[in-house]
C-alpha positions in Angstrom: 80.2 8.8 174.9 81.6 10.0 171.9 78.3 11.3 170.7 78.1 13.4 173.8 81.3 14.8 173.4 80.1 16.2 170.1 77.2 17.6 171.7 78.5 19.4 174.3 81.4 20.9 171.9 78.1 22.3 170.2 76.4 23.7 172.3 79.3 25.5 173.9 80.3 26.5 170.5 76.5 28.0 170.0 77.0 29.8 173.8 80.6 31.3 172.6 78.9 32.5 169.4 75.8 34.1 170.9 77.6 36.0 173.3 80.3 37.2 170.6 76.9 38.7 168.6 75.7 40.2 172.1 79.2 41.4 172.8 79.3 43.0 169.0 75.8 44.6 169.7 76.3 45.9 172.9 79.9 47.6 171.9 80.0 51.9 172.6 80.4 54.0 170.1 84.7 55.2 170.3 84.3 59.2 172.5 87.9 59.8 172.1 87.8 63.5 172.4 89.8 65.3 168.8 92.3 67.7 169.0 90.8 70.9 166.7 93.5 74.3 165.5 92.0 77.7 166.7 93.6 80.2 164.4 93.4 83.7 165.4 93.6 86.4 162.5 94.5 89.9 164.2 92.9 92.0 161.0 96.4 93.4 160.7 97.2 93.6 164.5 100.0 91.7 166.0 100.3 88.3 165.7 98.5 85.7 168.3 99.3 82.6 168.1 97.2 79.5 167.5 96.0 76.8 169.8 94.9 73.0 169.9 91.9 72.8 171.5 89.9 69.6 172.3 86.4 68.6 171.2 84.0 70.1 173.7 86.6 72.2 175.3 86.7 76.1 175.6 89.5 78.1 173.6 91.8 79.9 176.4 91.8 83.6 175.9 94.8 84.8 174.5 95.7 88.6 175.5 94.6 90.9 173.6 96.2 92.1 170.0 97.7 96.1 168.9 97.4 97.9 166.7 98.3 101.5 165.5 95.5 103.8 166.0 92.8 101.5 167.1 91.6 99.6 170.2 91.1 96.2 170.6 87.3 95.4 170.6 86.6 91.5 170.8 86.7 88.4 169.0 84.4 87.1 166.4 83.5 83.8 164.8 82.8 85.6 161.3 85.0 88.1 159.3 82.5 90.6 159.1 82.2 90.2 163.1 78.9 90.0 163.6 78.8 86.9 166.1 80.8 87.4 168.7 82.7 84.6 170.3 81.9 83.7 174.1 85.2 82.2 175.8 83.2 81.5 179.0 80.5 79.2 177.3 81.5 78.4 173.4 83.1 75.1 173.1 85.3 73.9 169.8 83.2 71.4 167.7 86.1 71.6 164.6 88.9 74.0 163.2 87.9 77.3 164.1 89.1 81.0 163.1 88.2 83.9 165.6 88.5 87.1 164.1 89.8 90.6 165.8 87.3 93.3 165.6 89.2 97.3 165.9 88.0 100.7 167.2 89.5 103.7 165.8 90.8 105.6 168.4 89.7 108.8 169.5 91.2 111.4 167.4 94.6 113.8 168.3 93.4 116.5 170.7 92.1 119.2 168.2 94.7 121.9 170.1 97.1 120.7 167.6 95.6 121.8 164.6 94.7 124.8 162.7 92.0 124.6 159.9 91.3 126.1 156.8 87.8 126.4 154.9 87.5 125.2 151.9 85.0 126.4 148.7 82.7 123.2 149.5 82.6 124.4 153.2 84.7 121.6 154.6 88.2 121.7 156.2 91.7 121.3 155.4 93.7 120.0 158.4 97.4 121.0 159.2 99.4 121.3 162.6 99.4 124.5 164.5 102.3 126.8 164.1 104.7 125.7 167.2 102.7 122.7 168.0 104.5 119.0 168.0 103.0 115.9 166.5 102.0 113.4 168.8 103.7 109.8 167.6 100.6 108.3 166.6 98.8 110.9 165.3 95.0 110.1 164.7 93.2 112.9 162.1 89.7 113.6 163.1 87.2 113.4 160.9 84.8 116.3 161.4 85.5 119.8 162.6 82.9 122.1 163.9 80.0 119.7 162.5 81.9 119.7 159.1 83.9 117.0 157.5 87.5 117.4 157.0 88.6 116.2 153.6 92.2 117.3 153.2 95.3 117.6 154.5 97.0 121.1 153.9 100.4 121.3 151.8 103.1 120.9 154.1 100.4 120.6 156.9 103.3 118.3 158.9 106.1 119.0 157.1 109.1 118.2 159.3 107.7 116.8 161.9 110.3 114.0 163.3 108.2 112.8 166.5 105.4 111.5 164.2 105.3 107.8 163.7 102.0 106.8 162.5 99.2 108.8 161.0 95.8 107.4 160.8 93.8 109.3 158.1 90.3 108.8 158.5 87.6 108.3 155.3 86.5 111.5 154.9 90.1 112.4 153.3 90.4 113.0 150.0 92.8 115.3 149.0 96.8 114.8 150.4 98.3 118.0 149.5 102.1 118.6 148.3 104.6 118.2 150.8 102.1 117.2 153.7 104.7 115.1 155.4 107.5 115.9 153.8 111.1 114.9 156.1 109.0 113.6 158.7 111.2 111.1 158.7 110.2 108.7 161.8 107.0 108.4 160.0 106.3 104.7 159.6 103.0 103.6 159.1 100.0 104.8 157.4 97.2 104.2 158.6 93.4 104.2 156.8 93.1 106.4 153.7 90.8 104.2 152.0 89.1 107.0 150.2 92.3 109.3 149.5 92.3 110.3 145.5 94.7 113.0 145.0 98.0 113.0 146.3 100.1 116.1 146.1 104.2 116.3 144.7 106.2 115.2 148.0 104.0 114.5 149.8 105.5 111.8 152.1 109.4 112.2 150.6 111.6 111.2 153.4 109.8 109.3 155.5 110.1 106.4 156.5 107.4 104.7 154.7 108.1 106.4 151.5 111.9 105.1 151.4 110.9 101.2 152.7 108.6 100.8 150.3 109.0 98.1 147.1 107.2 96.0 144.6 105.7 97.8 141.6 102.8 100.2 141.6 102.1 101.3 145.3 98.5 102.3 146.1 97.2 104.6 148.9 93.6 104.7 149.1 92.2 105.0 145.8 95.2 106.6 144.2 98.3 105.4 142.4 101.2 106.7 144.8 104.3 105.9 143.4 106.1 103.0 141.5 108.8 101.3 143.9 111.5 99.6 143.8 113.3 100.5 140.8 112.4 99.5 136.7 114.8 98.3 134.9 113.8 96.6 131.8 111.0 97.6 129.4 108.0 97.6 131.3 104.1 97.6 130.4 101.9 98.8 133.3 98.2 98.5 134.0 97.1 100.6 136.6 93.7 99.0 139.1 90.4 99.3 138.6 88.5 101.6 141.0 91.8 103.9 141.2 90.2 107.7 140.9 94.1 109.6 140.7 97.8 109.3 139.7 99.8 110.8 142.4 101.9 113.5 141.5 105.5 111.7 140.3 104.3 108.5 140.3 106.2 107.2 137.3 108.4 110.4 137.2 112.1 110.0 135.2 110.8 106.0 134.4 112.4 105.9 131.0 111.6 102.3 131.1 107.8 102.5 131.3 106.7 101.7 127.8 103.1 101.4 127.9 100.2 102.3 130.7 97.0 101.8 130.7 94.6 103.9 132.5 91.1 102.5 133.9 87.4 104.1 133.4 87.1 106.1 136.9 89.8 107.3 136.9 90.0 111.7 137.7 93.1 113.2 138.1 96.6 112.8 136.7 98.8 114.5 138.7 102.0 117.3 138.1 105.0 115.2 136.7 102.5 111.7 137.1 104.6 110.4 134.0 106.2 113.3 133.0 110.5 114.0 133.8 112.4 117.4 134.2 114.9 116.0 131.7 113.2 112.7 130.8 109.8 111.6 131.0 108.6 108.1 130.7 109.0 105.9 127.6 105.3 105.4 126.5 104.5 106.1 123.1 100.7 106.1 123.3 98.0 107.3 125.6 94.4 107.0 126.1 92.9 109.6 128.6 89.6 108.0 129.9 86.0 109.7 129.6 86.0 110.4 133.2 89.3 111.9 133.5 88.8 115.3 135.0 91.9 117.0 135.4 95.4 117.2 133.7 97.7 118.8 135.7 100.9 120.7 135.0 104.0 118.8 133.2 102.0 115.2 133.6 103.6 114.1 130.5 106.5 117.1 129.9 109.2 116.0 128.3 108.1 112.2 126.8 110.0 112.3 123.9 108.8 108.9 122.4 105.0 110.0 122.9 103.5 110.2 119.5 99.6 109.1 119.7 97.5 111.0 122.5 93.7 110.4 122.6 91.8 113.0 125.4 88.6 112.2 126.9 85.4 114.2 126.5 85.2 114.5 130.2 89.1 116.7 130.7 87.8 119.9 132.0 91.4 121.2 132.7 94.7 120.5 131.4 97.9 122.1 133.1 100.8 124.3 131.8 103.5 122.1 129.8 101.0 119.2 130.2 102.3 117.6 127.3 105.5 120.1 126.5 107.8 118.2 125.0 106.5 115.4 123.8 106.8 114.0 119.9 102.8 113.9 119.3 101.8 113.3 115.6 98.1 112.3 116.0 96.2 114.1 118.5 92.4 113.0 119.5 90.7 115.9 121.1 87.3 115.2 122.5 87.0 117.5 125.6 85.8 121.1 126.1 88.6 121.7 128.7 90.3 124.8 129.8 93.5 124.9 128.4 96.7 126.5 130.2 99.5 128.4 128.3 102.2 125.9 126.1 100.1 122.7 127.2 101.2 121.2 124.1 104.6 123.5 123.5 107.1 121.8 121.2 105.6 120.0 119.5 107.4 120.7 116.2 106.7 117.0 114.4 104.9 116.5 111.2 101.0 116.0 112.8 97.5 115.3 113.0 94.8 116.9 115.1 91.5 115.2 114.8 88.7 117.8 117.3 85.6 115.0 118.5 82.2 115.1 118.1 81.7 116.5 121.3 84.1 119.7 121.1 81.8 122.9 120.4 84.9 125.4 120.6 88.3 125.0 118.7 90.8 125.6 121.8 93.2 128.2 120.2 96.1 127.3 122.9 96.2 123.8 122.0 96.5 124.2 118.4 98.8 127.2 118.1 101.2 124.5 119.8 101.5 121.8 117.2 103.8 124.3 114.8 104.3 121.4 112.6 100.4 120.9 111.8 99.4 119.1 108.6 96.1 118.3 108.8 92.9 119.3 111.3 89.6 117.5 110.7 86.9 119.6 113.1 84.0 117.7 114.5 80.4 117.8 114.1 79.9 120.5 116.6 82.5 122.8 115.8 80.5 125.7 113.9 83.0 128.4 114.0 86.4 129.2 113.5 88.2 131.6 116.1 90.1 134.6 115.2 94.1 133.4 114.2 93.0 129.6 114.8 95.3 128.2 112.2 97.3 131.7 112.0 101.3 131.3 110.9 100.6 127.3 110.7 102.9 127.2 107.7 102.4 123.1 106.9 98.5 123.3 107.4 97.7 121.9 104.4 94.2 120.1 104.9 91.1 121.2 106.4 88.1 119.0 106.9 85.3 120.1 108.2 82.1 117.7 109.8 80.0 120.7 110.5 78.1 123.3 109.1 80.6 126.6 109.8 79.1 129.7 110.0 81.8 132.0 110.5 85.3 132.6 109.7 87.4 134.7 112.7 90.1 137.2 111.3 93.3 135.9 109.9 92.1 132.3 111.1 94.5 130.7 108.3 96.9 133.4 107.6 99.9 131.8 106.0 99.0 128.2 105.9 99.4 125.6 103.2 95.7 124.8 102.6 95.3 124.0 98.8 91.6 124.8 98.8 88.7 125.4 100.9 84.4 125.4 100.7 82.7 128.4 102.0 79.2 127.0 102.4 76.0 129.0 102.5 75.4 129.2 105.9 78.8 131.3 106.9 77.2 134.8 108.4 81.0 136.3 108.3 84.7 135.7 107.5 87.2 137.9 109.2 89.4 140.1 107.7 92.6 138.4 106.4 90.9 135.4 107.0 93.3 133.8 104.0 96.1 136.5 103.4 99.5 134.7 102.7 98.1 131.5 102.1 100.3 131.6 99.0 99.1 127.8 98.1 95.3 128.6 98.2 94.4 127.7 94.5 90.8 126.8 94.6 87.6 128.3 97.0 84.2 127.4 96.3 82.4 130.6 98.1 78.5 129.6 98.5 77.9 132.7 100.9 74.9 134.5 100.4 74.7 137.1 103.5 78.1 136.8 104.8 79.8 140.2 106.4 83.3 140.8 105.3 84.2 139.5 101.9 81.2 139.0 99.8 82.4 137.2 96.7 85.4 135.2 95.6 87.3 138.0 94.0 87.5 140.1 97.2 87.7 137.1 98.9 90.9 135.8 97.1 92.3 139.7 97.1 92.6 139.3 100.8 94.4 136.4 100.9 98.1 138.9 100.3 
C-alpha cells in the first residue's frame, strides 16, 4: 500500500511538472501598449505643447502655430521637412519630434513704397511720402523683375504703427537711419544676408533698446554690442560676419582687444571709433578681404598704437584713424585715401608700405607729422612730388625697390642722414633735398637722370 502511495505521488508530480513546462511554453509575449512624448518644435513660432501618445496610436492635431510674417505650412517628421507627417494614418512607434514648416507671407502691397535705382540696376526700398506702415510689414523681394537689395536711409524713419519687419534675402545694405524712432518696432524678421548696416539705423525702437548679451548679430553683420561693458574686455567677432555696423563698439572705452575674421568687408562710420572717446584697443589687424574703411571707424582711440591694413582696403574714410596714437603702421593696400584719414598722429612712428603697394599714398603719410622711419616695398618705384615734404623727424629711408624717379621737394626738410641714388632713377625733382640740413652722405649712381645730374648740383639744391 505504501509502495502505491509513492507511486501515485509520482506520477502526479510528473503530470504537475509537464503541464508547468506546457504552461511556460505556451505563455504570450506582454502587449502592454507604451506611453511615447511627441514634442513639437514650432521653428521659432509659438509654443505647442507636447503630448503622450500610446504605441500604435495617432498624435491628435494640435492647432496650428504663429508666426510674424509667415504662414503656417504643415508638420514634418525631419528638420529639413521633407517627410511630412500624416495625422490621419501615421501612428507613434517611439519618442517622436514633428517639426513646423513656414511660408513667408506675401509681401506689403507695393502702393506703399517708392523705389530708387541703384548703379547695379537694383532697388532701394523706402515708404512713400504720406503713406503709413502696415504693423507687420513684409519687404518684397523683387521690383519690376529686379531684386531689391537695400533699404533707403531713413526709408521708415518714424514710423510708430510698424511692429515687425520681415526683410527678405535679397537685402544687403540697411541704410542710416532706416527705422530710426519707430519705436513700436519689435521684431525683426529674416535678414540673413544683411552686411552693411547704416549709423541709426534702428535707434529707438523697440528692438534696439530690449536688446542684451554681448555682440548682437543681424544677418551677417556685427550690429551693436549690448548690454553695457564694464570691465576690460577682449572681443572676437564670428566667422562668416562680412560688416561692422556703424557704432557698434562706439564710446566702449573698455574694449581692449578685437579681433576681426577673414571675410569680413566693411567697417562702418564710428564701428570702434568715439566723438570724445574711442574704444580702448591698442592693436589692429585689418583682414585681406576688408574692402572699405569708412569715416571716423577708429577716430579718436587714443591707446591705438600698432595698425596693420590689408592689401584688399580699396577705400578708407575721412578721420578714419584721426586721433589715434599710431607708432607702427603696416600699409599693404592700394586704397583711395580721404582727406586727414590718419590726422594727428603726432607720436614718434613707423610706416612700413607692403609688397603689394605700387603708389606711396601722399594723404596717408603727410599725416604721421612725427615720422621717423618709412621702409617702401618692392613695388614702390617712384617717389611723388612733396611725399616726405616738411617731415622734420624723417630720418631713415629704406628702400626694397629699384626707384626711378624722385618728385619735387619729395624730402624737403627732413632728417634723413644719407641716401642712394641708384642708376636706374630717370629724374629727381627740383628741391628734391633742399633743407635737409642733416643730409651728410649721397651716393648718386644716375647716369641719364633729368634734373640734377651730379652730386654737386645735387647737394646745392638741397638749401
Amino acid at each position: 500500500m505504501k509502495k502505491k502511495l509513492i507511486v501515485l505521488l509520482m506520477v502526479l508530480a510528473t503530470v504537475f511538472m509537464i503541464g508547468g513546462l506546457s504552461a511556460c511554453s505556451d505563455k504570450q509575449p506582454d502587449d502592454t501598449p507604451v506611453m511615447y512624448t511627441v514634442t513639437f518644435d514650432s521653428m521659432g513660432g509659438t509654443a505647442i505643447p507636447e503630448q503622450g501618445v500610446l504605441s500604435g496610436n495617432k498624435v491628435t492635431e494640435p492647432g496650428s502655430p504663429t508666426k510674424y510674417g509667415y504662414d503656417f505650412v504643415a508638420w514634418y517628421k525631419d528638420e529639413n521637412c521633407t517627410q511630412k507627417w500624416i495625422f490621419e494614418t501615421d501612428t507613434v512607434s517611439g519618442n517622436l519630434t514633428l517639426y513646423a514648416l513656414w511660408q513667408v507671407k506675401d509681401a506689403t502691397a507695393d502702393t506703399y513704397f517708392d523705389y530708387e535705382v541703384q548703379e547695379d540696376g537694383s532697388f532701394a526700398i523706402s515708404l512713400k511720402v504720406g503713406q503709413t506702415s502696415p504693423a507687420d510689414l513684409i519687404l518684397p523681394s523683387e521690383h519690376d523683375g529686379k531684386s531689391v537689395t537695400a533699404i533707403a536711409a531713413n526709408a521708415f524713419e518714424g514710423q510708430e504703427s510698424v511692429k515687425s519687419v520681415l526683410i527678405p534675402d535679397t537685402i544687403k545694405s540697411i541704410g542710416a537711419r532706416a527705422f530710426r524712432n519707430c519705436g513700436s518696432l519689435e521684431q525683426i524678421l529674416e535678414a540673413v544676408n544683411v552686411e552693411t548696416i547704416g549709423a541709426n539705423a534702428f535707434y529707438g525702437t523697440s528692438w534696439d533698446s530690449n536688446l542684451t548679451g554681448g555682440v548682437i548679430y543681424l544677418g551677417k553683420t556685427a550690429y551693436k554690442y549690448a548690454g553695457g561693458m564694464y570691465t576690460d574686455t577682449e572681443v572676437e567677432i564670428k566667422s562668416g560676419t562680412v560688416g561692422i555696423a556703424s557704432g557698434a563698439f562706439q564710446d566702449l572705452e573698455k574694449l581692449v582687444s578685437i579681433r576681426l575674421p577673414e571675410g569680413l568687408k566693411t567697417i562702418g562710420t564710428y564701428a570702434f571709433g568715439g566723438v570724445e572717446k574711442g574704444t580702448g584697443i591698442s592693436e589692429i589687424v585689418i583682414p585681406e578681404s576688408v574692402e572699405t574703411i569708412e569715416d571716423n571707424a577708429f577716430r579718436n582711440c587714443s591707446s591705438l598704437t600698432d595698425v596693420t591694413i590689408g592689401t584688399g582696403v580699396q577705400n578708407i574714410g575721412a578721420s578714419a584713424f584721426a586721433g589715434t596714437a599710431i607708432t607702427k603702421l603696416t600699409y599693404n593696400a592700394n586704397a583711395e585715401v580721404r582727406d586727414n584719414a590718419f590726422a594727428e598722429s603726432t607720436a614718434a612712428s613707423e610706416i612700413i608700405f607692403g609688397d603689394a603697394v605700387k603708389t606711396i599714398p601722399v594723404t596717408v603719410v603727410q599725416n604721421f607729422k612725427g615720422l621717423t622711419s618709412v621702409t617702401l616695398g618692392a613695388a614702390i618705384t617712384a617717389i611723388p612730388d612733396s611725399a616726405f615734404d616738411g617731415l622734420s623727424s624723417l630720418a631713415t629711408v629704406t628702400c626694397k625697390g629699384t626707384l626711378t624717379s624722385i618728385g619735387s621737394l619729395s624730402f624737403r626738410g627732413t632728417a634723413i642722414t644719407s641716401f642712394e641714388i641708384g642708376k636706374e632713377v630717370a629724374s629727381v625733382g627740383g628741391g628734391a633735398f633742399s633743407n635737409c640740413t642733416q643730409l651728410a652722405s649721397v651716393i648718386y649712381n644716375a647716369e641719364n637722370a633729368a634734373g640734377p645730374t651730379s652730386p654737386c648740383r645735387l647737394l646745392a639744391a638741397r638749401h
